[in-house]
N, C-alpha and C positions, 0 to 999 in steps of 0.2 A: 254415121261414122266419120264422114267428110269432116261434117261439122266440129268433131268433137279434136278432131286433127287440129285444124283451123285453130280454135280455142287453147290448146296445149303448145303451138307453136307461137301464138300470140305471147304466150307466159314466157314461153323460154325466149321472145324476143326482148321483154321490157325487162325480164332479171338480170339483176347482175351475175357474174362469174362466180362471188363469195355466198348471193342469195342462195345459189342454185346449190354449191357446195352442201350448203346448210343444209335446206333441205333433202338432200340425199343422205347426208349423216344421220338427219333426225328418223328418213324412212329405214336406213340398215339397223338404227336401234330400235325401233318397234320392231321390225321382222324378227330380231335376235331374241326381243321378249317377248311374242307370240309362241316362237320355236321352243324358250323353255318353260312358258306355261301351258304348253301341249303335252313336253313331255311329263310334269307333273301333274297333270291331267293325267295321263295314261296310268301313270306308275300309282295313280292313290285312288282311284276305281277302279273297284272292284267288285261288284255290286254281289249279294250274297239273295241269291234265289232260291238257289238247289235245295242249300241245309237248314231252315228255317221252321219254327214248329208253333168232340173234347169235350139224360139218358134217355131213356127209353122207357116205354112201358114194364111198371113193379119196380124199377130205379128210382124213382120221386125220392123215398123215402131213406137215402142215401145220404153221408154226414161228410160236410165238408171244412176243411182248415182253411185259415183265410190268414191272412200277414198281410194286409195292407196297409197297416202301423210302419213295415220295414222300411215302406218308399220313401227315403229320404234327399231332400234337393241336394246334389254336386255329387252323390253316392255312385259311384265307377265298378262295384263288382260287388255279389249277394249271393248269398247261398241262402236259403228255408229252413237249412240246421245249425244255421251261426246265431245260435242264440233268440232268432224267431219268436217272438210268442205268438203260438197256432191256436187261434180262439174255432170252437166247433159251434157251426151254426145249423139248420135246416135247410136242405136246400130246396129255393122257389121255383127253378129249373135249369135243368140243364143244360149246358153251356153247348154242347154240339149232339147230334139226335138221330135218330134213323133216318129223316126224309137226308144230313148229309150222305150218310153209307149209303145211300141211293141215287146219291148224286156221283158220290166216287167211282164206284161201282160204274156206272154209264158212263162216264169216261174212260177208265178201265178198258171197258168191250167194244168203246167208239160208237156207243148207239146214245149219246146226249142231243143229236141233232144240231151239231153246231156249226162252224165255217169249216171246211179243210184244214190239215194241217200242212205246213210246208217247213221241207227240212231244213233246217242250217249247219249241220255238224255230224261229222260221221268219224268219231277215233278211237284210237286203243292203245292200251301199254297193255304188257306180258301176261298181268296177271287181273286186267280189266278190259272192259269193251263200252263205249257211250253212244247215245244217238241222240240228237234233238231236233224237233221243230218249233212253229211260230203259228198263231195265228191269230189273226187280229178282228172280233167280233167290230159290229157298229157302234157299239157304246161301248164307254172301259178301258180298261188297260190293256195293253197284246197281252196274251196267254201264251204258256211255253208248256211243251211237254217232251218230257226225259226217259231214256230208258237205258238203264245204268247195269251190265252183268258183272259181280266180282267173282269171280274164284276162289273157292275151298276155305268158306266159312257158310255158316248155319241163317238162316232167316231170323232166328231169335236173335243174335247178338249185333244185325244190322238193326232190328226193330228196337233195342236196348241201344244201339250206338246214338241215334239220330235224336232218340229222347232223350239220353243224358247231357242237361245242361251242365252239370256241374263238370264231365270228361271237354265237354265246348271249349269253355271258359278255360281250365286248365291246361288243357293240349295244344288248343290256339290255333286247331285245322279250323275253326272257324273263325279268322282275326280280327271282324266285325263287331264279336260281340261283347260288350261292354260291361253290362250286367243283366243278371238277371234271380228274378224271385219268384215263388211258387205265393197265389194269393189264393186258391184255393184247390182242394183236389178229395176227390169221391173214393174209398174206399171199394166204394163196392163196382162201381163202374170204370175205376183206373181212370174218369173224368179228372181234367187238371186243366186252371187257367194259371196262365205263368205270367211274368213282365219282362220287357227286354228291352234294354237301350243298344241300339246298334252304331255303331260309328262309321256317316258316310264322308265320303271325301272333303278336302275341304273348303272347296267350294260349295258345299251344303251344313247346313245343320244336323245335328244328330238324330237319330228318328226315334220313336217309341211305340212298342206294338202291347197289346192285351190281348193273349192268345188263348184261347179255346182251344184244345186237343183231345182226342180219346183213338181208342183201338177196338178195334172187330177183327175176329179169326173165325177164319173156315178151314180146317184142316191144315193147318200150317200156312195159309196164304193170309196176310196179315193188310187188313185196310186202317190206315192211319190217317185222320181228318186232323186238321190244324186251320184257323182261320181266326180273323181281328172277330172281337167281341166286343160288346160297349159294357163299362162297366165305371159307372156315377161315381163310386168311391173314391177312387184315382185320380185326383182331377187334375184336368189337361194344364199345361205349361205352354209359356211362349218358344220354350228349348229345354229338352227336347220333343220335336215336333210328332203330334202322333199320325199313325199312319191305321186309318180307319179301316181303309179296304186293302182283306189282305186273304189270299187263300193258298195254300201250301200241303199238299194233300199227297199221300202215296202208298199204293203195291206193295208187298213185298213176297217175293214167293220163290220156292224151290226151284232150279231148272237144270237141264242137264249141263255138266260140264262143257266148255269146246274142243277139248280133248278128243272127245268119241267116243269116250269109253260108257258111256250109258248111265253112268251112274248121278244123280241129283245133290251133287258136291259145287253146285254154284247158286248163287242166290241173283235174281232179278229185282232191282227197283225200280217201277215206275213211275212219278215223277209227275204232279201238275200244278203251275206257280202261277200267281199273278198277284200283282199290288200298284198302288197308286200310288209314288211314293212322292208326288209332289214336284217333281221336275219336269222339264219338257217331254214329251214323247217321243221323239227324237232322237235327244239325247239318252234317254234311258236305254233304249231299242241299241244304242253304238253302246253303251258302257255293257249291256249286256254279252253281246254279241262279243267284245275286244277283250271282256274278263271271263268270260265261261269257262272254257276249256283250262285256263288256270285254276281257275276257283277246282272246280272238277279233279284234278291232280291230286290237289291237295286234300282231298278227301279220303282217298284210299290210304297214303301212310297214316293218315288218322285211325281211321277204322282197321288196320292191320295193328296198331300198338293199341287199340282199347281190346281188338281179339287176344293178345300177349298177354295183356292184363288178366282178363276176365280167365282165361288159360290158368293162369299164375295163381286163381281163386283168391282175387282181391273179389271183396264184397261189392256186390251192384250199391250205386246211388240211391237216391231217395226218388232221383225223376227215373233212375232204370227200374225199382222194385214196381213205380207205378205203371210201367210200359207192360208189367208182367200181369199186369189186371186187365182182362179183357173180355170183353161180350162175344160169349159165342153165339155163332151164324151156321147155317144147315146149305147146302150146297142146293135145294131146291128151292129155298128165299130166291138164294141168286138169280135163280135161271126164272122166276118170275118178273125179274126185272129186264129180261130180254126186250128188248125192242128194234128190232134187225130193219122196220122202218126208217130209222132215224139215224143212220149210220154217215157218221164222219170221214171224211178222205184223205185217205195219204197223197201228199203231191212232193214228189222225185223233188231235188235236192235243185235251187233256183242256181241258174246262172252265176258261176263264181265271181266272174268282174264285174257284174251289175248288180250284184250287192255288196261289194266291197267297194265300190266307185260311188253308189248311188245318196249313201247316208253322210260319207266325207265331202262330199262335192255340195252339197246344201248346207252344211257346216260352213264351208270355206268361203263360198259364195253371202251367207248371210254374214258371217263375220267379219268380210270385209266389206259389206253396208255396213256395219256397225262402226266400225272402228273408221271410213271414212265421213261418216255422217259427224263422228263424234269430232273430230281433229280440224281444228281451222289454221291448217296450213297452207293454205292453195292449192290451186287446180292440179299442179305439179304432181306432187303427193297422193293426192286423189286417185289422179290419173295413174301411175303406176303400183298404188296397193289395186286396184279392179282389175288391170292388166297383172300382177301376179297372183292375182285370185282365180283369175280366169282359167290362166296356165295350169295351175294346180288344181284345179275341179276338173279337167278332162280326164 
């Protein structure tokens, strides 16, 4: 430290008075444009986890529509009934299968045998309540899981909300999403691979996912698989960039009101995301964590105005009538998939200022290596962005 003393007062002995001015000028006009492309950073991530969206034995022989004629380069929004032409093929197999419901399923129960999970967020408005953790295997992306109660609507019309792209795209609770098209889907299995171009910040490029989906019911409890497929047809672009690893899976089921009143007038969703989407790790883990609970918000007046709708007996979609095709499940499948061995842990809610300090202060700290490595303005300059980096990472 002595040294670095030494060295900084050596500068400000050989500068002039106009030198030094300069340099002070030039460092208050980088800090002013750090300051506003942070907060342009903040305000244009918002990273869309939550809402994001597939047979089995004697289903082989199930007929699929395909529209991947529709994908057209600079195309911003599609619908499967705007003129589509849906060619029927054979299907070679299908796109999501029972070992997934066996995967959800164990998640579901917390007997997959995976890392703990650790909470990050505990909130509520009037007619909602949310919960989420984090937790981050050895390989991979962190994994998030959600557990969402709304109040006084049906399980069907959550299960119907969350699959209708065409209500996404129109309503705009989800403002990510750009376009999207239906390339094939199963009659008989309510199997559907879809396409979506998302719009991330913009500091990123836009993303592109091929999504596999389907639905399994057990008595009103509704398992919904969604996950990236590959699919040759489609073929990959320099922009938008696809996003290979992608899994988006959920619950949905009857529970009691918070009322107290006993009655099963509230629906539960539970909630498990992960993807790759090409950025630091890091930074994904802060855009996640800084946009959640927003994103979140905005979900529920969505799904209160698609329940008005649906009320008002506007006909379901073409992706809700497919939400309403579903493989039935017997309540003792499930309970064979018990594995009380392998049970996942809940871990209480971490330290609020040490993660809220911990992911900013690595940001701040690396940033200004960056932006001192980068600048060949003197010691000067140097010296006081790492001294206000410093200050601000505590």
């Amino acid at each position: 430290m002595a040294l670095v003393l030494d060295v900084v007062m050596a500068v400000l002995k050989k500068q002039t008075i106009e030198e030094m001015v300069s340099e002070l000028a030039f460092l208050a006009a980088l800090l002013w444009i750090a300051l506003l492309v942070g907060l342009l950073v903040g305000w244009a991530w918002r990273p869309r986890w939550v809402g994001n969206f597939v047979g089995e034995k004697g289903s082989s022989g199930g007929v699929l529509k395909t529209a991947s004629d529709s994908l057209v380069a600079g195309e911003s929004s599609g619908n499967e009934e705007n003129g589509v032409d849906l060619m029927k093929s054979k299907v070679p197999e299908l796109a999501v299968t029972s070992e997934d419901l066996d995967h959800l399923c164990k998640l579901v129960e917390m007997t997959d045998g995976g890392p703990s999970w650790h909470q990050m967020m505990d909130k509520s408005l009037p007619n909602m309540s949310y919960q989420a953790w984090r937790r981050e295997p050895e390989t991979g992306p962190p994994q998030y899981r959600s557990r969402t109660v709304y109040e006084d609507v049906t399980p069907e019309i959550v299960r119907d909300f969350f699959w209708d792209d065409e209500f996404r795209l129109k309503n705009k609770w989800d403002d990510m999403l750009l376009h999207y098209s239906t390339l094939e889907e199963c009659p008989t299995t309510g199997t559907m691979v879809v396409h979506w171009i998302r719009k991330f910040p913009f500091f990123c490029s836009d993303r592109e996912y091929i999504i596999g989906r389907r639905i399994w019911e057990s008595e009103r409890t509704y398992y919904c698989v969604t996950k990236g497929v590959p699919y040759p047809s489609v073929p990959r672009r320099d922009k938008p960039k696809r996003v290979d690893l992608y899994y988006s899976s959920w619950c949905i089921r009857p529970v009691e009101s918070r009322r107290g009143d006993g009655q099963l007038t509230a629906c539960e969703v539970i909630l498990f995301h992960h993807e790759d989407m090409g950025i630091p790790r890091e930074l994904a883990k802060l855009g996640v964590r800084q946009g959640m609970w927003g994103l979140v918000k905005k979900i529920e007046p969505g799904l209160r105005a698609y329940q008005i709708e649906r009320q008002a007996g506007t006909p379901p979609s073409r992706c809700a009538f497919m939400a309403q095709i579903n493989t039935k499940i017997n309540s003792d499948y499930l309970r064979s998939l018990d594995t009380s061995n392998n049970v996942s842990d809940i871990v209480e809610a971490e330290d609020e200022k040490r993660q809220k300090n911990s992911i900013p202060r690595f940001l701040i700290i690396g940033g200004a290596v960056a932006l001192a490595c980068t600048l060949d303005r003197g010691l000067l300059t140097k010296a006081i962005i790492f001294g206000v980096a410093r200050r601000l990472g505590r």
